[in-house]
N, C-alpha and C positions, 0 to 999 in steps of 0.2 A: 323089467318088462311091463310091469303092472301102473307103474307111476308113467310110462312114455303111452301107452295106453289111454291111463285117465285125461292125461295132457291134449292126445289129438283127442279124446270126443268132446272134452271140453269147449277145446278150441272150434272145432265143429260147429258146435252150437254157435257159439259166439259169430262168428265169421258168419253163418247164416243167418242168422239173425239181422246184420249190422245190413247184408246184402240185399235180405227183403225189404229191411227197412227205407232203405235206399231208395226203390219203388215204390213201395207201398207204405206209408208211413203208420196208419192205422193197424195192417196185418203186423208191420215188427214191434209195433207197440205191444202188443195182444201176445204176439210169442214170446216176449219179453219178458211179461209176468206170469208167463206158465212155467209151474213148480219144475221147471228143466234140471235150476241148481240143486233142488233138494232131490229132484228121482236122480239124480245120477250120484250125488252123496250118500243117500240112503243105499244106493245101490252096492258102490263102492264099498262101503260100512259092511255091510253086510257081507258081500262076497270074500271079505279081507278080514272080520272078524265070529261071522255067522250066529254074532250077539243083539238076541231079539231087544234088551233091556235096555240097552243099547241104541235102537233103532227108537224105541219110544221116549228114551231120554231127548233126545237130539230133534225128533218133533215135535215134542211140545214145544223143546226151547224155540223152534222156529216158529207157532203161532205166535208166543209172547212179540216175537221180531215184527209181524204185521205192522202192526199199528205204528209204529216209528218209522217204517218202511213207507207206509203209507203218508203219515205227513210228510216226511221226505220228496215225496215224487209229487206232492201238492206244491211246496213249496219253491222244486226246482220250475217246476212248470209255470209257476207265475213268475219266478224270476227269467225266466226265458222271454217268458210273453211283454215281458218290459223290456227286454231289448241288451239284457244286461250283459258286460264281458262273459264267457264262459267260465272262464276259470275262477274268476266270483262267483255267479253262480254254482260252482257246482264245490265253492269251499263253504259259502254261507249253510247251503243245503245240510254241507256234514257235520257243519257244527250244529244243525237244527235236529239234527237223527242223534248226536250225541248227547246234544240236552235233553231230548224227548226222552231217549234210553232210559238216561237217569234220572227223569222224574218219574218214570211209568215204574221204573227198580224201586224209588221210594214208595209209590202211590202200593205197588204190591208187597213192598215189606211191612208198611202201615197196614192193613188189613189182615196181615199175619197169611199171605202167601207169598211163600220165601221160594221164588223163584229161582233164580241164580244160587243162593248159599246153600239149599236144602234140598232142592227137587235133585237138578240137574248133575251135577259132579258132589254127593256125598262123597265123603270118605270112603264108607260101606261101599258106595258104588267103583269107588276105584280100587280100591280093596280087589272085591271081586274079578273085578278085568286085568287086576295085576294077577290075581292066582289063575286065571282059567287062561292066560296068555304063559306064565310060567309053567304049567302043568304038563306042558306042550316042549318035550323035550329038546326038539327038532330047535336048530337054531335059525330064524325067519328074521332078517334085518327089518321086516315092515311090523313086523310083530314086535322086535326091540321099541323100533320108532314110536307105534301107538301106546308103547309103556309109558316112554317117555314123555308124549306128549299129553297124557294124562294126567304125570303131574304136573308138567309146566301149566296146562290147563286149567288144573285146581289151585296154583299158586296166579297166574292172571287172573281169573275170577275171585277170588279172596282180597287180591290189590285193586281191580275193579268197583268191589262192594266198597271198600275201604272208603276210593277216593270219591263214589256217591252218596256215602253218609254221611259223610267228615260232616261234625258240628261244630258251627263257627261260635 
């Protein structure tokens, strides 16, 4: 019930969004970068884990996101304005969010903030949302799911760092 839920107000937004844009192209633009995705994640987070630590994990990780986010929408936007296929444009763009990613991963583990390995899914932190999700007798499929995906989570971000520090 909760996942057919998150599904339509997602979808919601999106479909509204796409429809303003349609007419107004400056108003969908505008709504488009409003923290839509993260109030309804945060949201969802919350209401389905009621884990404050949790909530602060997960935005920090999403200020780090900015700034890649941001060259991204620079660089599709000139690739637009030149006229280019789309579907060029919008592969160039993610290979430039995934470079950017991981040079801003190196530029921050060079200064000794360890963003992704340290901050964000310690051990310790998964630790704890494994015990305080176990504690909880009751058997809750969305509760297995975020166990699980917690550690699939800590195990893609560990192969993640991997494959931006490899030294050649």
């Amino acid at each position: 019930m909760i996942i057919a839920l998150k599904i339509i107000t997602s979808c919601f937004f999106i479909v509204l969004i796409t429809e303003v844009a349609k007419k107004h192209s400056v108003m969908g633009g505008l709504m488009a970068v409003l923290p839509i995705n993260i109030l309804l994640s945060i949201t969802w987070l919350y209401i389905e884990t009621r884990d404050v630590q949790l909530l602060q994990s997960f935005t920090y990780s999403a200020i780090w996101g900015l700034i890649p986010t941001v060259i991204f929408l620079v660089v599709i936007t000139y690739l637009f304005s030149k006229q280019n296929e789309f579907g060029l444009s919008v592969a160039t763009a993610l290979i430039v969010l995934a470079v950017m990613f991981c040079v801003q991963q190196k530029l921050l583990i060079g200064n000794n903030i360890k963003v992704i390995k340290d901050k964000l899914l310690t051990k310790n932190n998964i630790s704890a949302i494994k015990n305080r999700l176990s504690n909880n007798n009751s058997t809750n499929p969305i509760k297995d799911k975020l166990s699980a995906n917690y550690e699939n989570a800590n195990n893609f971000q560990t192969k993640t760092t991997q494959t931006c520090y490899k030294k050649k």
